[in-house]
C-alpha positions as CSV (number, residue, x, y, z in Angstrom):
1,X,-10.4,32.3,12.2
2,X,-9.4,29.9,14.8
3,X,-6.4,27.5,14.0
4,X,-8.6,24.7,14.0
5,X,-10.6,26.1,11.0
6,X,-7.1,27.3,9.3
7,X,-5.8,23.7,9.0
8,X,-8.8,22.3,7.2
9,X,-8.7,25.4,4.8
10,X,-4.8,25.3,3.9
11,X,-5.4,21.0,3.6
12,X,-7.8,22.5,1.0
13,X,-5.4,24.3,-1.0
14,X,-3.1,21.5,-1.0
15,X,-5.9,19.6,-3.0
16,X,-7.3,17.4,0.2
17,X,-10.9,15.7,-1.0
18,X,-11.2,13.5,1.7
19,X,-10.6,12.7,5.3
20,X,-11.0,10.0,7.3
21,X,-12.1,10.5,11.2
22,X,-13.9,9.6,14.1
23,X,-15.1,13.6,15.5
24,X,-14.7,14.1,19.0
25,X,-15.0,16.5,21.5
26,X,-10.8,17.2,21.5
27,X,-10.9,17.9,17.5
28,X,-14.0,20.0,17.2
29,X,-12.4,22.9,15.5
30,X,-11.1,20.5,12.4
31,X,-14.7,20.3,12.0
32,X,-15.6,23.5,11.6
33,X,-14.9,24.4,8.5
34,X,-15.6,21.0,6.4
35,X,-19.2,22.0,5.7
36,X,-17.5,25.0,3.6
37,X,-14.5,23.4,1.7
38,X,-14.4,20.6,-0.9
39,X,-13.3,18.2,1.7
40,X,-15.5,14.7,2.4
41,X,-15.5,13.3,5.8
42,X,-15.8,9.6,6.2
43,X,-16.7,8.2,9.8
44,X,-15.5,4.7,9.8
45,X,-16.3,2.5,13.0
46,X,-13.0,2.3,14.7
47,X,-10.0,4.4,14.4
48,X,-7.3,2.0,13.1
49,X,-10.0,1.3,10.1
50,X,-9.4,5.4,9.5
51,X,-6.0,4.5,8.9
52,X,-6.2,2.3,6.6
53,X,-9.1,3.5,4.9
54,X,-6.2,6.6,4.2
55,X,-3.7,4.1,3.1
56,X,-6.4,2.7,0.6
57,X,-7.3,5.7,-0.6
58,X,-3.6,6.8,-1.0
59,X,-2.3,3.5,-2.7
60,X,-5.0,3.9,-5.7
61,X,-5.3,7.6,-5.8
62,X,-1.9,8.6,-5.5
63,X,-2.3,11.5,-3.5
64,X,-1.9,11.2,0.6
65,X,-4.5,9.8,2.7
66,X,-5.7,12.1,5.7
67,X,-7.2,11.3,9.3
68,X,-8.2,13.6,12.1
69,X,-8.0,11.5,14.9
70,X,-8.6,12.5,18.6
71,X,-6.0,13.2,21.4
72,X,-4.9,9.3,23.5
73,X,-7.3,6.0,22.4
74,X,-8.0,7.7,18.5
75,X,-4.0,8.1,18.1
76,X,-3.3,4.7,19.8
77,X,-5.9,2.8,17.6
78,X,-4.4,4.4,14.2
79,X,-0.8,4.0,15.0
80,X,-1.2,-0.1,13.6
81,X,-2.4,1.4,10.4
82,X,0.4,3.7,10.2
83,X,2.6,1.2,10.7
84,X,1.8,-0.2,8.1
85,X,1.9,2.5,5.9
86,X,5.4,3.1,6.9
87,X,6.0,-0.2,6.2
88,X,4.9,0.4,2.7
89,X,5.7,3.4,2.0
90,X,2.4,5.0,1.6
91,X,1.8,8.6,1.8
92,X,-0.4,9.2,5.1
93,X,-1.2,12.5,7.0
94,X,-2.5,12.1,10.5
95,X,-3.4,15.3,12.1
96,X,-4.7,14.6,16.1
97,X,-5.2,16.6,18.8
98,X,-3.2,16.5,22.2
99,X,-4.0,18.1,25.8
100,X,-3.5,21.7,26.3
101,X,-0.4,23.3,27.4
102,X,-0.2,22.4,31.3
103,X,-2.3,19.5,31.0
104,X,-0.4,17.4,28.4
105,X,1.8,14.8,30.2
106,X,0.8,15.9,33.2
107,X,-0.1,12.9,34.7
108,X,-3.0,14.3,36.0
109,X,-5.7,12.5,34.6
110,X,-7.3,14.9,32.4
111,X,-9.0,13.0,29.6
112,X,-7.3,10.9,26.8
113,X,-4.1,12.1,28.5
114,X,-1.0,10.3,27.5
115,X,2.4,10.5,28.9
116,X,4.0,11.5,25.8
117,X,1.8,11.0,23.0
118,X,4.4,12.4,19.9
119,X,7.0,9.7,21.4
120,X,4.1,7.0,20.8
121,X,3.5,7.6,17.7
122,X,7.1,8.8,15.8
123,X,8.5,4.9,15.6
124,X,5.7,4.3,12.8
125,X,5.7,8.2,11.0
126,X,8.7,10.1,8.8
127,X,8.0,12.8,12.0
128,X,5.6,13.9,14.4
129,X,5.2,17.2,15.5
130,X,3.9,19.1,18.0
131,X,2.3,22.4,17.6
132,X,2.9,25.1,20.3
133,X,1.8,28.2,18.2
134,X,-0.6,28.3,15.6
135,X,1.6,30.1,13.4
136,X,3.4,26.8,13.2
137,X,0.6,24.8,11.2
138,X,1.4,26.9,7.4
139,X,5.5,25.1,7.8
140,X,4.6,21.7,9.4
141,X,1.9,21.3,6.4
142,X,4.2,22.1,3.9
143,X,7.0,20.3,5.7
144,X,4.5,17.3,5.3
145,X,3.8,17.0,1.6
146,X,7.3,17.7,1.3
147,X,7.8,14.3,2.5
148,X,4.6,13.2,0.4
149,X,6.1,14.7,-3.1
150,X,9.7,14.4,-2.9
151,X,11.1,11.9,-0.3
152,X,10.1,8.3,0.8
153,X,6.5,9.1,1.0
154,X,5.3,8.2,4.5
155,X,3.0,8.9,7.1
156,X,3.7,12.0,9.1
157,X,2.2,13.1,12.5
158,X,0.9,16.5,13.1
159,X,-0.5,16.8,16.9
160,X,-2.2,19.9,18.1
161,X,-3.0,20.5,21.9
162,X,-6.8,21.7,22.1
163,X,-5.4,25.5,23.3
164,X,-3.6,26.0,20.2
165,X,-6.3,24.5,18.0
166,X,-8.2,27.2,19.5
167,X,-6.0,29.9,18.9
168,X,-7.1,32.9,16.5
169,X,-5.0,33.0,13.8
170,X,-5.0,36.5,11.7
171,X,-3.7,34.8,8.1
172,X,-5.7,33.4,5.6
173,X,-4.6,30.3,3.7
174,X,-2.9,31.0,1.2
175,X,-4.1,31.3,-2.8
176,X,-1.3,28.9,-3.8
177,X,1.0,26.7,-1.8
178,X,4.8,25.5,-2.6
179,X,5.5,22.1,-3.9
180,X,9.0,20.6,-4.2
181,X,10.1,18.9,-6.9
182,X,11.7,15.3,-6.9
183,X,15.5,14.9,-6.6
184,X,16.9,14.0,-10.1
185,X,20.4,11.6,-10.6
186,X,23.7,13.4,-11.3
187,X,24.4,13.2,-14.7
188,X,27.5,11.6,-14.9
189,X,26.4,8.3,-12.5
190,X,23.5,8.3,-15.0
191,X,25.8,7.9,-18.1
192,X,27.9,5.4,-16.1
193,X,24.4,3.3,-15.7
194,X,23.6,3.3,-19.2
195,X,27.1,1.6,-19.9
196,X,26.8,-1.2,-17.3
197,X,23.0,-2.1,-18.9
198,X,24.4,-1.8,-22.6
199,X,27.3,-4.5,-22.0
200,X,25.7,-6.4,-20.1
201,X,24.9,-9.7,-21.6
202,X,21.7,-11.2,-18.6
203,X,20.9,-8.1,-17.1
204,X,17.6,-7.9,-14.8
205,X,15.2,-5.7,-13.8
206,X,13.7,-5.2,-10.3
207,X,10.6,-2.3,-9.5
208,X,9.0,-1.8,-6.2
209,X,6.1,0.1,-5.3
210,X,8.3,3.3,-5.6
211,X,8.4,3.2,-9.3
212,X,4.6,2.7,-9.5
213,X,4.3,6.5,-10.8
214,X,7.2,5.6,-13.7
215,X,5.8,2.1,-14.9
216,X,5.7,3.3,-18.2
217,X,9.2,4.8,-18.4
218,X,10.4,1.6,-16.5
219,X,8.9,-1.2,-19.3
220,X,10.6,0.9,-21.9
221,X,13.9,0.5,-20.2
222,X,12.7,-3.1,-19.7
223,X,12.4,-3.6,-23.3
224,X,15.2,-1.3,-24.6
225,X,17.9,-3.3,-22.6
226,X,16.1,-6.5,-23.0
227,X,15.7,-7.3,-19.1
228,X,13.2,-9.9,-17.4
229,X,11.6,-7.4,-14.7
230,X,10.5,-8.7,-11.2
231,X,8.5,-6.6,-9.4
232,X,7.6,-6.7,-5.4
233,X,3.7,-6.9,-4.6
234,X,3.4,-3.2,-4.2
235,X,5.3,-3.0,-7.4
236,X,3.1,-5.7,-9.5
237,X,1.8,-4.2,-12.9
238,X,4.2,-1.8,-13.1
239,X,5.1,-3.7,-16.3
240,X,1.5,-5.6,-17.0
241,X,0.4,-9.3,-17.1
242,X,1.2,-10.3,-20.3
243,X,4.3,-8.8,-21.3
244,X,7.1,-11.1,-22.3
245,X,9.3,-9.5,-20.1
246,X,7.1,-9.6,-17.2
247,X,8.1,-12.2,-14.5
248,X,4.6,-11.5,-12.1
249,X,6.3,-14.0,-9.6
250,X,7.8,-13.4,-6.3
251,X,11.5,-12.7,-5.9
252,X,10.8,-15.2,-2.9
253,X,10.5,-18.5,-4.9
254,X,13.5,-20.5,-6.3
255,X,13.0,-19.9,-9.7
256,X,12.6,-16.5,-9.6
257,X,16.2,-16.4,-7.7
258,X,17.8,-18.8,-10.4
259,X,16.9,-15.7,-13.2
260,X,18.4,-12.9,-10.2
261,X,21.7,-15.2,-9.8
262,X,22.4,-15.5,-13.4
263,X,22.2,-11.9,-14.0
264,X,25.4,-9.9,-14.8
265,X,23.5,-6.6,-14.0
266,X,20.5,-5.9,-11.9
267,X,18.8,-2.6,-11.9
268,X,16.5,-2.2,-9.1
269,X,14.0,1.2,-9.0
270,X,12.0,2.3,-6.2
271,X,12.9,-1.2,-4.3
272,X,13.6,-1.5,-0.5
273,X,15.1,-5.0,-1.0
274,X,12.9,-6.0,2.1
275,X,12.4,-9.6,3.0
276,X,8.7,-9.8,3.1
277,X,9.7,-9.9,-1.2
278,X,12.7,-11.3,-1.7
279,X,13.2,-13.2,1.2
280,X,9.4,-14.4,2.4
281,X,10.4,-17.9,3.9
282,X,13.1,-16.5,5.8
283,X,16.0,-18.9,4.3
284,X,18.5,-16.8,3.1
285,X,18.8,-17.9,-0.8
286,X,18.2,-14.5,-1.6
287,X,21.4,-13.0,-3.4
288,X,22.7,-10.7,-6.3
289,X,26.0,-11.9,-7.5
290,X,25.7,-9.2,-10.3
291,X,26.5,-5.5,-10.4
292,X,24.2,-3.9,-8.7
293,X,22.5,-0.2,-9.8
294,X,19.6,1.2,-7.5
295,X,17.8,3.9,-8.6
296,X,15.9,5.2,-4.7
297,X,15.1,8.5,-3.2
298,X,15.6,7.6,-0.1
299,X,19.3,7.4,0.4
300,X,19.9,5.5,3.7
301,X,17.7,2.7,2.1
302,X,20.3,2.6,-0.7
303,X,22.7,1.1,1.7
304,X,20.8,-1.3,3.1
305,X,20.5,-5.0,2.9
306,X,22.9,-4.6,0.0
307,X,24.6,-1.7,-0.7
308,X,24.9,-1.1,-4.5
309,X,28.0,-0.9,-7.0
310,X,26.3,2.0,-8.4
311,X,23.9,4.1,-6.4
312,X,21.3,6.8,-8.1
313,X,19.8,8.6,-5.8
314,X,16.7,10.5,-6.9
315,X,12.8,9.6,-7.8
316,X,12.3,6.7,-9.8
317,X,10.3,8.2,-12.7
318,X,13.0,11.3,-13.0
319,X,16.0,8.5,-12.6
320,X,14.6,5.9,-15.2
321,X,14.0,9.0,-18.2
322,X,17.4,10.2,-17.5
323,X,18.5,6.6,-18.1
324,X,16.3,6.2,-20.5
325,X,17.8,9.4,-22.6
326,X,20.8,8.1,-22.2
327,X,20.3,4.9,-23.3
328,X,19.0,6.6,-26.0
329,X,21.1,9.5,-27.0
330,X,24.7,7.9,-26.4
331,X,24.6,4.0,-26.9
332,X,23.8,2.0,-30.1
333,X,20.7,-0.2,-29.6
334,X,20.8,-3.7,-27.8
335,X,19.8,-7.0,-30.3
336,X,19.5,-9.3,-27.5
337,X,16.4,-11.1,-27.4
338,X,17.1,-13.4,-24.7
339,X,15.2,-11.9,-22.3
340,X,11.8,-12.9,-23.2
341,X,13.1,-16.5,-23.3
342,X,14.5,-16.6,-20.1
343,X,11.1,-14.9,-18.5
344,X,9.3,-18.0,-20.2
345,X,11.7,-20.6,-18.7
346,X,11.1,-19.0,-15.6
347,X,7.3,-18.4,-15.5
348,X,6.8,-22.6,-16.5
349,X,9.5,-23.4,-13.7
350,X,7.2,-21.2,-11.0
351,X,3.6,-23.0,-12.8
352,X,5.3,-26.3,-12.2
353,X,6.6,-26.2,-8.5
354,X,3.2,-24.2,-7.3
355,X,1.1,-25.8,-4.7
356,X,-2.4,-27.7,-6.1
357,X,-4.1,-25.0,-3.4
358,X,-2.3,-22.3,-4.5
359,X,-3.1,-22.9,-8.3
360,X,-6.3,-22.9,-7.1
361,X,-6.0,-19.3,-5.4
362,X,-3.8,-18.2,-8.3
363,X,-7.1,-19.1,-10.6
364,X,-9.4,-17.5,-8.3
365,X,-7.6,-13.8,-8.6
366,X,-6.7,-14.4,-12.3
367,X,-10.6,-15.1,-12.4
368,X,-11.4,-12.0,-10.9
369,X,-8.3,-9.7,-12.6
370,X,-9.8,-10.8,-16.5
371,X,-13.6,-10.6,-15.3
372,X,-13.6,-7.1,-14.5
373,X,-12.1,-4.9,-16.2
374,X,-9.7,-2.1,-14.4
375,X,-10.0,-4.3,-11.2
376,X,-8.5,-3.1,-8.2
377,X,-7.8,-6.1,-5.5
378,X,-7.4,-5.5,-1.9
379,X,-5.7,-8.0,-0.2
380,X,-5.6,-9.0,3.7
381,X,-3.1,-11.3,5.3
382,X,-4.6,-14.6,4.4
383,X,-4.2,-17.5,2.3
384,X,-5.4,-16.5,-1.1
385,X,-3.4,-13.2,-1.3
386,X,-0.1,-15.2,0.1
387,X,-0.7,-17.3,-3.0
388,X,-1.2,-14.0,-5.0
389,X,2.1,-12.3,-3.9
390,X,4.0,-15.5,-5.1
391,X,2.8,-15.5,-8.4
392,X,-0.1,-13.3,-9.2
393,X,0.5,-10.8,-12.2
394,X,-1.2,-7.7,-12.5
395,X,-2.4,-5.8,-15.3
396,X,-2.1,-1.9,-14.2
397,X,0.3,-0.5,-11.5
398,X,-1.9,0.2,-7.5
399,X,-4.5,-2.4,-8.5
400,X,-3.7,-4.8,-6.0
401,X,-2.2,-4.0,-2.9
402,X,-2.7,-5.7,0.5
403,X,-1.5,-6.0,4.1
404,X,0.2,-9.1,3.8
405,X,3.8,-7.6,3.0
406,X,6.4,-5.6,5.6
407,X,3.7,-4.7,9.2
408,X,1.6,-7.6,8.3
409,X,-1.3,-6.9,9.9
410,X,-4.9,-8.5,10.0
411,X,-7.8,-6.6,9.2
412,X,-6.7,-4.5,6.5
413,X,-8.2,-5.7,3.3
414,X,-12.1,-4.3,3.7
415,X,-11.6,-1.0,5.7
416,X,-8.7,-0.3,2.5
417,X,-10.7,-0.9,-0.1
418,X,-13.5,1.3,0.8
419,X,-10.5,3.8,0.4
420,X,-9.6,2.6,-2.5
421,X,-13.0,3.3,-3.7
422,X,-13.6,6.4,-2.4
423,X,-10.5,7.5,-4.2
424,X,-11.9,6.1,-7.7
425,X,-15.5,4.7,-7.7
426,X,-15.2,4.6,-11.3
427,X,-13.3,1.3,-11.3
428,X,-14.6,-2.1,-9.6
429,X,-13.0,-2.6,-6.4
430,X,-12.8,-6.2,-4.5
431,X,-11.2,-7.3,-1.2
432,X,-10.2,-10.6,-0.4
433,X,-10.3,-11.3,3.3
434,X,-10.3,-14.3,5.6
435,X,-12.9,-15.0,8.3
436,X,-10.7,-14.4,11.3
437,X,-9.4,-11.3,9.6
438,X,-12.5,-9.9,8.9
439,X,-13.8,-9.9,12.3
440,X,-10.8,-7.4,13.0
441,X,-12.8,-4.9,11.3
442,X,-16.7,-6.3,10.4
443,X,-17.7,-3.1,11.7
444,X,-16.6,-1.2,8.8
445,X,-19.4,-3.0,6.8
446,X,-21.9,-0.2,8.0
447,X,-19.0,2.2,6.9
448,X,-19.1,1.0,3.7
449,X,-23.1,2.2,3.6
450,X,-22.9,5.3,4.8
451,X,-19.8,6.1,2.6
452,X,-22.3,4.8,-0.4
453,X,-18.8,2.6,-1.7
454,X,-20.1,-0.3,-3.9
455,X,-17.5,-3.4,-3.4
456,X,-17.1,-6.9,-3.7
457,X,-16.1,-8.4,-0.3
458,X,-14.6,-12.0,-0.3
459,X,-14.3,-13.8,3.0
460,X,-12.4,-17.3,2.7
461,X,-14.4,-19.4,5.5
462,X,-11.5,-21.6,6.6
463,X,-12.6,-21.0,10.2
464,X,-10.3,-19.0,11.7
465,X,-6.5,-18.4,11.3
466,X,-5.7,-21.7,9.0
467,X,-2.0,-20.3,8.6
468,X,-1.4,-19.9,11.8
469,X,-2.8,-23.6,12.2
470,X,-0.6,-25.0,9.4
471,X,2.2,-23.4,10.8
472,X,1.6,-25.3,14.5
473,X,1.2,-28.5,12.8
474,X,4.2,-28.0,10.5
475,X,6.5,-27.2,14.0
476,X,4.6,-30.4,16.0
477,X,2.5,-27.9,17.6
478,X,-1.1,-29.2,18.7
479,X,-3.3,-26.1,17.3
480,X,-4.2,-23.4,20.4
481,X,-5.9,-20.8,19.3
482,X,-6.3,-20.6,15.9
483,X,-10.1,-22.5,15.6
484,X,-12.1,-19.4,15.4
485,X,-16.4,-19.3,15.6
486,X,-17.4,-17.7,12.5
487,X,-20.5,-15.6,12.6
488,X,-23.6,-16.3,10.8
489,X,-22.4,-13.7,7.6
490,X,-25.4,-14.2,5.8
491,X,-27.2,-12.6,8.6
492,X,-24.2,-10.1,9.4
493,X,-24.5,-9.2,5.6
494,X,-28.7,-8.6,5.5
495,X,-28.6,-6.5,8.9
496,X,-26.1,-4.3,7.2
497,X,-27.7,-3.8,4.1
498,X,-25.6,-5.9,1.9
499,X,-26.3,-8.7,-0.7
500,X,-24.7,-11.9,0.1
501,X,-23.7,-14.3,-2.2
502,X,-22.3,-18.3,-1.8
503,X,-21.3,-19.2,-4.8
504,X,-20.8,-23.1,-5.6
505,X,-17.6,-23.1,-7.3
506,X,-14.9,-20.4,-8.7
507,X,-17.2,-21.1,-12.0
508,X,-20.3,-19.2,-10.8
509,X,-18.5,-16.8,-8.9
510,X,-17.5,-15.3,-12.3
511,X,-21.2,-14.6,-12.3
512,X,-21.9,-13.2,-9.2
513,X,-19.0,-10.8,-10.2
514,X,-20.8,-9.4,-13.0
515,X,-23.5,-9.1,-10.6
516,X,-21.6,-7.3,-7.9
517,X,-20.3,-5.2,-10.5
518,X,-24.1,-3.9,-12.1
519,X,-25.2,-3.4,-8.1
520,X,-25.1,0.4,-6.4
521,X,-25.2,-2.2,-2.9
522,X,-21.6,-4.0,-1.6
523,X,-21.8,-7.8,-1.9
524,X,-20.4,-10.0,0.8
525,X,-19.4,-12.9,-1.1
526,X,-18.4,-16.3,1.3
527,X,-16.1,-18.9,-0.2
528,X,-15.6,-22.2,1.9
529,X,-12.2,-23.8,2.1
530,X,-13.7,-27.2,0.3
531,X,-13.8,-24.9,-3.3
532,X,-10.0,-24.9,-3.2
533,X,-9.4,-28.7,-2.5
């Protein structure tokens, strides 16, 4: 078969469902074999909508998100989406074609020719690679998803030029592939853990989006060692709204920092420490006076922005059961019960210092989290979600997510969640975008059709970028820029074969959820700013 054809086959094996591509003439061969394998193809509009249409699909299925994307303008469009997947740490596999041997980097003109394409891209991947023999693509695949199962998972660049994805190949994939198992903590660091969080007397718990597969494992250790657990927005319900030792508040706001300060021992699992969490406003008031254990499989990350007293290096879920044994096994049980006190006295001191618009936003998402049940909220960078990531708690771990942490980018929230839907269309999905954001990507509305995804789509009219205003008129900058013509969406909505709904208040948008929700169509749903005053 030719290499083309191998690729698609072995992504089989490796348990691929879906991929997300625009075809072109450079990447025929990827095609020709997806009418034969239990692979879906999704053609979304542009190419960075691919991308994050992947990163959706990874963040609620778990498993990697895969584009084939053509050789110079495809790989150039997707590389803001894998951005910010490496910002996040989501797994990502982008395989794209490249000109043949002779032609690539020529500078010769041929078509979609880049000077060096692999340089491009490998600022924003875990590694790109180029494939000079086809024999190549059965190690750089399993190269990949061993990045995907037992490092940091993030996206990873596979370019073939067109020769090569031509090439015969004599193998077949094979009936089984190798997967690697996640690093484990030494034993004796482990033990050394479990006596630091059994003396101390205000310890804390921190989870990022890296402990997402252990959240059970981590609110037992929350519990057994009576610890108030922060998580970061990719790390929200990791513990659920509702527990008394969950904080669901952002480790940005000063409250939340009061609770870190005081804490003799912090224990922070699958946590960059990144600023877009712990430091949003940029002030520097984030600290951690206390001892400080990480638990991170990624071990240059261990040492940065503060390097611990007591490093773990190894997968979240396999570090917290070893600490959790040996909390366990070796150590007589805690009786402090302060914890859930001191998750109270913070939780009233965020409610009480919150913004009257951002209760208002805060009300909005809690409307939407208790309405339907299993929710999944898909956040772009705008105001409602900002509100969200300082104080929105989450029930279940990858059930909102948005683009409003580490790249930042615009654009994100409605391309996502039709991956997050495609990846379980069992569960209500809804995005929460703003109307200059959305017109990053309103092309992916007809995606959304031809994909047959069912979603709720919530566009804050505030007309245009109001936080990019604010911010002018906050510095004593006349606004430039920012005052955006918003499109008729009500027509926008029709012509795409959407229902569109304007609700009067939050009130009745409770029942245009239940609507959305009984509805095989997407709803566009359009909010105006006035709702929130």
């Amino acid at each position: 078969m030719k290499a083309g054809e191998y690729l698609t086959r072995l992504l089989a094996c490796y348990g691929v469902d879906c991929v997300f591509g625009i075809p072109g003439v450079h990447t025929l061969e990827l095609y020709r074999a997806l009418d034969s394998v239990p692979i879906r193809h999704v053609s979304p509009r542009h190419e960075q909508a691919a991308g994050f249409m992947a990163d959706g699909y990874a963040r609620r299925s778990g498993k990697p998100g895969v584009c084939f994307i053509i050789s110079g303008p495809g790989m150039t469009n997707c590389i803001t989406a894998m951005g910010q997947a490496y910002a996040d740490s989501v797994p990502m596999l982008v395989v794209s074609t490249v000109n043949s041997h002779g032609r690539m980097g020529s500078g010769d003109g041929w078509l979609h020719e880049l000077p060096d394409q692999s340089s491009l891209v490998s600022g924003v991947c875990a590694f790109s690679h180029t494939v000079h023999d086809a024999r190549e693509i059965t190690q750089v695949v399993a190269r990949a998803f061993a990045v995907f199962d037992a490092a940091r998972p993030r996206p990873v660049h596979i370019e073939i030029p067109i020769n090569v994805l031509n090439q015969d190949i004599q193998a077949s994939p094979p009936s089984a592939v190798t997967r690697i198992a996640c690093p484990v903590p030494g034993c004796e660091a482990i033990q050394l853990a479990a006596q630091w969080l059994a003396g101390a007397e205000l310890p804390v718990l921190l989870a990022g989006g890296g402990a997402r597969h252990a959240h059970s494992l981590v609110t037992r250790l929350a519990e057994l060692i009576d610890a108030p657990t922060v998580m970061t927005v990719n790390g929200r319900g990791i513990v659920p709204a509702g527990h008394p030792l969950a904080v669901g508040a952002s480790a940005s706001l000063p409250a939340v920092r009061h609770l870190l300060q005081e804490a003799d021992v912090v224990l922070a699992i699958g946590t960059e420490l990144g600023a877009t969490d712990y430091d949003f406003n940029e002030d520097g008031g984030f600290h951690l006076p206390g001892r400080l254990i990480r638990i991170d499989v990624d071990v240059q990350q261990m040492v940065r922005t503060r390097i611990p007293e007591l490093p773990l290096a190894g997968d979240a879920q396999a570090g917290s059961q070893a600490l959790l044994d040996a909390l366990l096994r070796h150590l007589p049980r805690s009786n402090r019960r302060s914890g859930m006190q001191r998750v109270e006295d913070c939780r009233q001191q965020v409610s009480q210092n919150l913004a009257t618009r951002d209760t208002h936003y805060l009300r909005l998402l809690e409307a939407i989290r208790d309405t339907l049940p299993g929710v999944c909220i898909v956040g772009d960078s705008t105001q409602i979600i900002y509100a969200g990531n300082s104080a929105f708690a989450s029930k279940t771990p990858s059930s909102y997510f948005n683009s409003a942490t580490g790249f930042g980018t615009l654009g994100y929230a409605l391309p996502a969640a039709i991956g997050a839907v495609i990846a379980d269309s069992d569960s209500p999905v809804v995005a929460i975008i703003g109307d200059g954001g959305l017109q990053f990507s309103l092309a992916e509305l007809s995606t959304a059709i031809d994909a047959g995804t069912s979603l709720l789509l919530i566009v804050h009219r505030n007309g245009g970028y109001a936080e990019i205003r604010k911010c002018m008129r906050s510095a004593d900058i006349q606004p430039v820029g920012v005052d955006l013509m918003v499109p008729e969406l009500s027509a926008i909505a029709s012509a795409c074969h959407w229902q569109y709904r304007k609700p009067l208040s939050i009130e009745s948008l409770v029942e245009d959820l239940h609507g959305a929700q009984d509805s095989a169509l997407p709803t566009l749903v359009l909010l105006d700013d006035e709702l929130f005053n």
